[in-house]
VOGU-3710 file (C-alpha; in Angstrom, 3 decimals, decimal comma):
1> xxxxxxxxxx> -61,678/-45,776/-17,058  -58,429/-44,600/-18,704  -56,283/-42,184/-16,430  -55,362/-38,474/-17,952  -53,381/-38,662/-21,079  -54,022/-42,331/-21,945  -54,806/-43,328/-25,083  -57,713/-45,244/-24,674  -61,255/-43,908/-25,697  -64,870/-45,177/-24,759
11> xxxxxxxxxx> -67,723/-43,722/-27,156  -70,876/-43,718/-25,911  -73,311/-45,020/-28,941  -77,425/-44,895/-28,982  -79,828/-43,638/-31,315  -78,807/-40,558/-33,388  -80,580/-38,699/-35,587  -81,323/-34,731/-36,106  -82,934/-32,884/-33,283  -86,196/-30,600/-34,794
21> xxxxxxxxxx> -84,020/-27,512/-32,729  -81,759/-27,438/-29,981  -84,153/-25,640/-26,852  -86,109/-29,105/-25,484  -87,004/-30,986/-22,342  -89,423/-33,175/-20,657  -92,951/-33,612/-20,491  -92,985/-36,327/-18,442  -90,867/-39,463/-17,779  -92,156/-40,441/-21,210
31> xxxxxxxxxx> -92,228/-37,590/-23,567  -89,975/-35,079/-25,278  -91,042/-31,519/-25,977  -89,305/-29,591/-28,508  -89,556/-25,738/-29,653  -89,367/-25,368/-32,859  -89,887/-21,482/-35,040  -92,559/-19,602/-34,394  -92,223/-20,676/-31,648  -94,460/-24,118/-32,097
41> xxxxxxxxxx> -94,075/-27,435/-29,909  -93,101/-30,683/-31,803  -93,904/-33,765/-29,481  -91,908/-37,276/-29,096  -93,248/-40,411/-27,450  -90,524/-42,613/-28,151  -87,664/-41,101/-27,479  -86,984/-38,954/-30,517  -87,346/-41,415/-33,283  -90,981/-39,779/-34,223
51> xxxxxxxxxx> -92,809/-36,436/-34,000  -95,986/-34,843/-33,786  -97,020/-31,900/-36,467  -95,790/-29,054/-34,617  -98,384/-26,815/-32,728  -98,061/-23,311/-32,336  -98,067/-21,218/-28,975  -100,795/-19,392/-28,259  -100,903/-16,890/-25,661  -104,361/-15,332/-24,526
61> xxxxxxxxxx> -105,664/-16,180/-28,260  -102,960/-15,008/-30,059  -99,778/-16,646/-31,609  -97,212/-16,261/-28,445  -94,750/-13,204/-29,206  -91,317/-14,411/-28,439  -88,390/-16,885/-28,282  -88,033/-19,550/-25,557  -84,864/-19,532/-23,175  -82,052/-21,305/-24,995
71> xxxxxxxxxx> -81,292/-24,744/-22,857  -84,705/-26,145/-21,192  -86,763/-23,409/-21,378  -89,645/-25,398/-19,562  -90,526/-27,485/-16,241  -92,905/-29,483/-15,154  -93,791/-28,283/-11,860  -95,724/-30,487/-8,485  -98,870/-28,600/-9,574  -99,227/-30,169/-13,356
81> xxxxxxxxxx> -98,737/-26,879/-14,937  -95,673/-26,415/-17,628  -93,862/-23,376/-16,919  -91,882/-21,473/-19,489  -89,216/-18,496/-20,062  -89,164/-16,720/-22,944  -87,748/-13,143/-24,205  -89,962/-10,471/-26,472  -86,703/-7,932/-28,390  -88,210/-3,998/-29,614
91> xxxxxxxxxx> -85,693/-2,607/-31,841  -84,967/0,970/-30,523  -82,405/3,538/-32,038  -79,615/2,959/-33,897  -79,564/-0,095/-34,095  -80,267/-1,089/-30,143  -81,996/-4,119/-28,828  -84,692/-4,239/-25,514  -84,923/-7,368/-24,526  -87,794/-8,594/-21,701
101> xxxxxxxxxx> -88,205/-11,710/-20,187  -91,287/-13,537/-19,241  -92,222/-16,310/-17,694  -95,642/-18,260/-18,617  -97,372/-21,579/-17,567  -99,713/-23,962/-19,381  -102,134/-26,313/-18,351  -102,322/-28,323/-21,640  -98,676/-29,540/-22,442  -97,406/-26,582/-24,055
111> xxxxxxxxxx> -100,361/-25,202/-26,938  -101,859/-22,292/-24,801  -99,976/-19,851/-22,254  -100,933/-17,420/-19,368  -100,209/-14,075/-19,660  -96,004/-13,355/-19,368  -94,891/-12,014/-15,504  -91,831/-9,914/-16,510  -89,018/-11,637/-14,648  -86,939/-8,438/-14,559
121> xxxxxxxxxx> -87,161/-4,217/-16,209  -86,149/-4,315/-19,654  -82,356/-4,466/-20,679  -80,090/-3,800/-23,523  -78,844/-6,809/-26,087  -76,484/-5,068/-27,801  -73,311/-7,336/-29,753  -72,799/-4,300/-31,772  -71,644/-2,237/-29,061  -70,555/-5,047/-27,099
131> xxxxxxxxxx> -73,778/-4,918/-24,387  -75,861/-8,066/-23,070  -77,271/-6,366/-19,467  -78,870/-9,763/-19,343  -79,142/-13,207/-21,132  -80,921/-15,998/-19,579  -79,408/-19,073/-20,196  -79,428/-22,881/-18,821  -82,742/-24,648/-17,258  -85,642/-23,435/-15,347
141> xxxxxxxxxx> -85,823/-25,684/-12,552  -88,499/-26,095/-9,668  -86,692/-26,909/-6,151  -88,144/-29,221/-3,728  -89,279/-25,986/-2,242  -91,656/-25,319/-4,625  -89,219/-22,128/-5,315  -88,265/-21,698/-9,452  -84,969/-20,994/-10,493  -83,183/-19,818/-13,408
151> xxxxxxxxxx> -79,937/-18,130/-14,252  -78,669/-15,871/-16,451  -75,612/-13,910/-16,975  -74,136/-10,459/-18,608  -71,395/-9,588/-20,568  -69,432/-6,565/-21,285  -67,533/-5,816/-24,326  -64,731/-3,685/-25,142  -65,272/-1,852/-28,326  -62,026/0,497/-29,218
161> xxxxxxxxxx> -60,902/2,206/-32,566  -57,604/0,694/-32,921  -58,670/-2,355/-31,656  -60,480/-4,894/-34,580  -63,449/-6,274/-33,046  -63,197/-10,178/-32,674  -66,176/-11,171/-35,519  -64,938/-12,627/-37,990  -62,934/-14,945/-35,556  -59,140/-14,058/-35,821
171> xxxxxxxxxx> -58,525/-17,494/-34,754  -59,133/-19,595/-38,312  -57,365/-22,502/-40,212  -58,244/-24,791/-43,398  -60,146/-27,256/-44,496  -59,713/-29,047/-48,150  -58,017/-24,976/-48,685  -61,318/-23,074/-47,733  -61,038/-20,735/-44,603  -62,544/-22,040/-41,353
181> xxxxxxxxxx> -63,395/-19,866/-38,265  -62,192/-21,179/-34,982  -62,813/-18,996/-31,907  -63,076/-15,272/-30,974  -63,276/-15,854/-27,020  -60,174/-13,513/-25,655  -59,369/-11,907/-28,656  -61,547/-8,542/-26,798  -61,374/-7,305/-23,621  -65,051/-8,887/-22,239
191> xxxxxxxxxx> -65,870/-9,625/-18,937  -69,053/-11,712/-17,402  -70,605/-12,602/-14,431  -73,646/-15,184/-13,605  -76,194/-14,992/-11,416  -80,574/-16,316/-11,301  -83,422/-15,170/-10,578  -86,576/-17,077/-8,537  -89,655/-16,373/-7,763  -91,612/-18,040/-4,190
201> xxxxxxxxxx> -95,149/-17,616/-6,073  -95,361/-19,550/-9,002  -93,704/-17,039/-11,334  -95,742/-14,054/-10,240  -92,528/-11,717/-8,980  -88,911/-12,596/-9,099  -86,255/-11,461/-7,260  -82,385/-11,486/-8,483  -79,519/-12,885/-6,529  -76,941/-11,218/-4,399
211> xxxxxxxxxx> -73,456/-10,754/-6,440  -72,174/-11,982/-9,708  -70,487/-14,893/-9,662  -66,842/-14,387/-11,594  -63,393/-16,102/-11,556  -61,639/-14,899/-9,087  -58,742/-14,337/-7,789  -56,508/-15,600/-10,643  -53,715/-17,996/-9,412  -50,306/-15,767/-9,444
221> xxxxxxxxxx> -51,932/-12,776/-7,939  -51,400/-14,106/-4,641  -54,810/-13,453/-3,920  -55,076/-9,969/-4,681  -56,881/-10,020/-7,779  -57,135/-11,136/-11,187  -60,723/-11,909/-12,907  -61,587/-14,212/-15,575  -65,040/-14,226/-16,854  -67,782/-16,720/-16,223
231> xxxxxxxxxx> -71,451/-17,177/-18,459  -73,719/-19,478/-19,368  -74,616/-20,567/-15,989  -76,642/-24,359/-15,483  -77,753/-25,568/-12,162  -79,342/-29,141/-10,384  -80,404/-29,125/-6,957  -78,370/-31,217/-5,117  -79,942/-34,370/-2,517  -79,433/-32,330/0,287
241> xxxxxxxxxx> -81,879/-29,573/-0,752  -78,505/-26,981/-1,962  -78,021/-26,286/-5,410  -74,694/-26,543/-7,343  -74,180/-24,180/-10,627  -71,550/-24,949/-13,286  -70,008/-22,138/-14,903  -68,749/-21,462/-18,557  -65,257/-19,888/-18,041  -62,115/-18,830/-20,096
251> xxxxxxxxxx> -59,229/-20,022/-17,799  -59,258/-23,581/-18,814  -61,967/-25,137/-16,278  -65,719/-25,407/-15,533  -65,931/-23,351/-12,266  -68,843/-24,280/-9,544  -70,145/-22,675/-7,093  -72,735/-23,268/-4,243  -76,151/-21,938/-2,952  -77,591/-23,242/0,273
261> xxxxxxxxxx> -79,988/-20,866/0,386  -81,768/-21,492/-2,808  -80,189/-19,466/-5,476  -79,968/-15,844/-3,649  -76,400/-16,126/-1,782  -73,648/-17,833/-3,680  -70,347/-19,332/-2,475  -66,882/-18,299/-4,576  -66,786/-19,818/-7,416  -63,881/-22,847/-7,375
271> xxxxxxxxxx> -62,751/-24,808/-10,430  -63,905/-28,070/-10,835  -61,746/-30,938/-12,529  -63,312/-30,124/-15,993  -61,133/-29,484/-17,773  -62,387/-26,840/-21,103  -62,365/-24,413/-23,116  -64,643/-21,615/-22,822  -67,494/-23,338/-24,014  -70,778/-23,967/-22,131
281> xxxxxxxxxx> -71,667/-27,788/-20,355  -74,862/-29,175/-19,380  -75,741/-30,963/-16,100  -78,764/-33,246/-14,984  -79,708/-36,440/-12,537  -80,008/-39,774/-13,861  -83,214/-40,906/-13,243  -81,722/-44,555/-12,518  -79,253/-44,079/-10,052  -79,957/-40,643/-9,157
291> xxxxxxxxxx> -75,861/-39,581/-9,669  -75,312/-36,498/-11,717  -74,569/-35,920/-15,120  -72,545/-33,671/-17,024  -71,534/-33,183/-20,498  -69,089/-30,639/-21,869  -66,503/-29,977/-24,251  -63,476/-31,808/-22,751  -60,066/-30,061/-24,142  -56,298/-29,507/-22,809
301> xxxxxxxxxx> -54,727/-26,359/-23,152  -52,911/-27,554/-26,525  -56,149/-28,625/-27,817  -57,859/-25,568/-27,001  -54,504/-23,282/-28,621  -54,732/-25,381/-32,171  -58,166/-24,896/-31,903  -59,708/-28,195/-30,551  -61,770/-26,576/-27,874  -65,509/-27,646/-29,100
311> xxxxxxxxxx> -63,849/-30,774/-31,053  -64,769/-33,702/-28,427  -68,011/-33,484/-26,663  -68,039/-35,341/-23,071  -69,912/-37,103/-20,690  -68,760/-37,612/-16,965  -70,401/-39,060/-13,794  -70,499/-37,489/-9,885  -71,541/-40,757/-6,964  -70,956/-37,800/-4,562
321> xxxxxxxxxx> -73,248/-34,739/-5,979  -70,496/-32,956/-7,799  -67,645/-33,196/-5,649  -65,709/-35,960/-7,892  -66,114/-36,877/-10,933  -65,888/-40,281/-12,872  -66,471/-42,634/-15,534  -65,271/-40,417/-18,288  -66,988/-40,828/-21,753  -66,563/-40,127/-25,449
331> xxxxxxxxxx> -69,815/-38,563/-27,028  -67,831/-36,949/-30,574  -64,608/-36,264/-31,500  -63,270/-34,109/-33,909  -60,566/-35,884/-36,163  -57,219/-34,567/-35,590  -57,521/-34,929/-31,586  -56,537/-37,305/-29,236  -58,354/-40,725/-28,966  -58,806/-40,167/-24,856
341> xxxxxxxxxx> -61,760/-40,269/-22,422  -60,332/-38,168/-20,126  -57,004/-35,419/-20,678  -54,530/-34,037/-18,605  -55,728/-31,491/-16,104  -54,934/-28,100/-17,401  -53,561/-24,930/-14,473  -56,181/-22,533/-14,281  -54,944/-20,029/-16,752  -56,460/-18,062/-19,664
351> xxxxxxxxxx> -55,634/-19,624/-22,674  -57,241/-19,384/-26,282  -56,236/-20,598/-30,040  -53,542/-19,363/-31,828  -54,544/-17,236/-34,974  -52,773/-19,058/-37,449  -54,259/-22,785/-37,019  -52,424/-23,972/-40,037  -54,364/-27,213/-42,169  -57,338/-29,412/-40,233
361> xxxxxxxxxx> -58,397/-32,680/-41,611  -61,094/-32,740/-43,524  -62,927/-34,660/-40,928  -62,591/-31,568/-37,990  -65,286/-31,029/-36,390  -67,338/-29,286/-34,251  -69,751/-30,448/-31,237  -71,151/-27,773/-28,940  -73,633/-26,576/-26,749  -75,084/-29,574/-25,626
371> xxxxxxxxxx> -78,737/-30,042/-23,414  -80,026/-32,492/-21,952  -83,454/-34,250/-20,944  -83,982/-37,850/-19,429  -86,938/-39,999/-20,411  -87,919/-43,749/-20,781  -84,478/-44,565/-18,816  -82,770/-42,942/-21,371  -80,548/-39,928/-21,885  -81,250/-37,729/-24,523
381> xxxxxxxxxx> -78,526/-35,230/-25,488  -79,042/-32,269/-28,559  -76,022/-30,905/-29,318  -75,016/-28,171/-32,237  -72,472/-30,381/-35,135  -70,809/-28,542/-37,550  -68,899/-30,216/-40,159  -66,763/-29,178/-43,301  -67,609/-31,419/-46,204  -65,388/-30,143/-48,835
391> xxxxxxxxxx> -64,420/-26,856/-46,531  -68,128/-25,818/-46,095  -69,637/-24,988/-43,109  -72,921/-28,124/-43,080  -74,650/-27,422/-39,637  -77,342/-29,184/-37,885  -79,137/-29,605/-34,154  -77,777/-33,268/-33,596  -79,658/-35,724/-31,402  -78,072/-38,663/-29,200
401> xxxxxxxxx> -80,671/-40,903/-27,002  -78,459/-43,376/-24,946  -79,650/-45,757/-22,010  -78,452/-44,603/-18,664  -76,881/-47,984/-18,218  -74,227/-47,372/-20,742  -72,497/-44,321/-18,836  -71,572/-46,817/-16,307  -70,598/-49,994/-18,593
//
């Protein structure tokens, strides 16, 4: 594998083709399940290359009310069942969102649902008035315990009158002369903090974890203080029963962090050698060789500042459950960045694009929010492409199925 910095780039090829959406996981070892609008289940056999007609949710005889958790909204668990989270929004006054989450189980592969167990009271989505109380985000996972987890995180906006709110992005530059939107991240003052939920009875009650789990201190405070926000939380339980959670930040680096407890107490969160924008990552265990899997949007500082940070999507390996990490792979690449597996480590620092990006190629690129499931010994990764054919925005839920064997060759 090519060091930091040298040119030399490995893609990682497989099947590709357009995912039916981007919220997906497995079955089984064999079979894909999608959620598609509605929300309906579209099933895959082989890997993604066919579907089923899409079946709607039903919930106690009725069409199921609600959107599934964005990421792997649902597990298999040891008892057969297929357990799901999902949110219901109620518009209230001016202009205010209540959103409530649920979680439901199935005992026929997806087409009818219990009854939703609220996971926590009602809270306030709110981008308007820059509010999210709470946003579930990631995987829901079973432990070895039996215990299921998922995490979620909040965010907190600054909203001032001389201050322009960040949407549209400030951060923009050009394709073939039309206007093209970068980034927004740290052009407000927003803060966020992660945390999960889990429930010891099968999704009856759940309780919250201790804390929020932040950036901090900030290198240069010597120690005293400094925060950088972290969101978009994903977790795997490591071999030794613990479970490790990666963590969307905006200093330059995927931050982990620890539970040993599963999921109430959390270590401080420490950053990885990831190095990113602030942009969300995926993790998982090959089924294969059992080592982990993560892919993220890999960018420098530079490439983040001329507005490169979702341009090359990722793939890296951990042999030691997260404490290293290896065999660094090419999934996309926006044109107009560096043909490199693996870039120089960046100093955990905030950094974010400049606002005048000047002229892209016509062949920039965007590849983002990525999930992941594993079936048939294969790797199946759905990831959000955006492209600018003649300066205009074309996007679509992209789908990559690749052996495990080639993240090792």
């Amino acid at each position: 594998v090519a060091g930091p910095g040298k040119l030399s780039e490995s893609r990682l090829e497989g099947f590709k083709t357009t995912a039916p959406s981007s919220v997906f996981g497995e079955l089984d070892d064999r079979r894909l399940l999608f959620s598609v609008g509605g929300p309906s289940g579209v099933v895959s056999d082989d890997a993604g290359r066919t579907w089923s007609k899409p079946f709607r949710y039903m919930q106690e005889g009725k069409p199921l009310a609600g959107m599934p958790m964005a990421g792997r909204a649902t597990a298999r668990l040891s008892s057969g069942d297929l357990g799901m989270v999902y949110a219901t929004e109620e518009k209230r006054g001016k202009g205010c969102t209540l959103r409530r989450w649920f979680y439901a189980s199935s005992r026929d592969d997806g087409r009818s649902w219990t009854a939703g167990s609220p996971i926590d009271v009602p809270a306030t989505f709110d981008i308007t008035h820059g509010t999210y109380v709470q946003f579930l985000w990631g995987a829901l996972r079973q432990l070895r315990s039996g215990r299921l987890l998922c995490t979620g995180y909040w965010y907190m906006g600054g909203r001032y009158t001389d201050v322009s709110p960040a949407v549209p992005y400030p951060a923009h530059g050009y394709v073939a002369g039309q206007r093209v939107n970068s980034d927004g991240h740290l052009f407000e003052a927003a803060m966020g903090g992660c945390y999960a939920y889990f429930s010891d009875d099968l999704g009856k009650s759940w309780s919250r974890s201790t804390g929020s789990l932040m950036v901090w201190p900030l290198p240069g405070e010597d120690g005293l203080g400094g925060f950088g926000a972290a969101w978009e939380p994903v977790t795997v339980e490591l071999k030794d029963g613990r479970v490790l959670m990666l963590l969307r930040t905006n200093v330059g680096r995927i931050f982990q962090s620890i539970s040993a407890d599963g999921g109430d107490h959390w270590s401080l969160p420490k950053p990885t050698e990831l190095a990113s924008g602030d942009v969300p990552c995926c993790v998982g265990r090959l089924r294969t060789t059992g080592d982990l899997l993560v892919v993220w949007n890999q960018s420098s500082s530079d490439e983040v500042r001329n507005g490169y940070s979702r341009g090359r999507l990722s793939a890296a390996i951990s042999r030691d459950d997260g404490k290293s990490w290896g065999n660094f792979r090419t999934i996309e690449r926006s044109g107009g960045m560096e043909e490199v597996d693996r870039v120089k480590l960046p100093p955990v620092k905030h950094v974010r694009p400049k606002e005048q990006l000047g002229t892209f190629p016509e062949s920039y690129a965007r590849y983002h929010y990525p999930k992941l499931a594993f079936v048939q010994k294969q790797v199946a990764v759905t990831y959000s492409a955006d492209t600018y054919p003649g300066g205009k925005l074309a996007r679509r839920d992209a789908l990559l199925v690749i052996p495990e064997d080639r993240f090792y060759s």
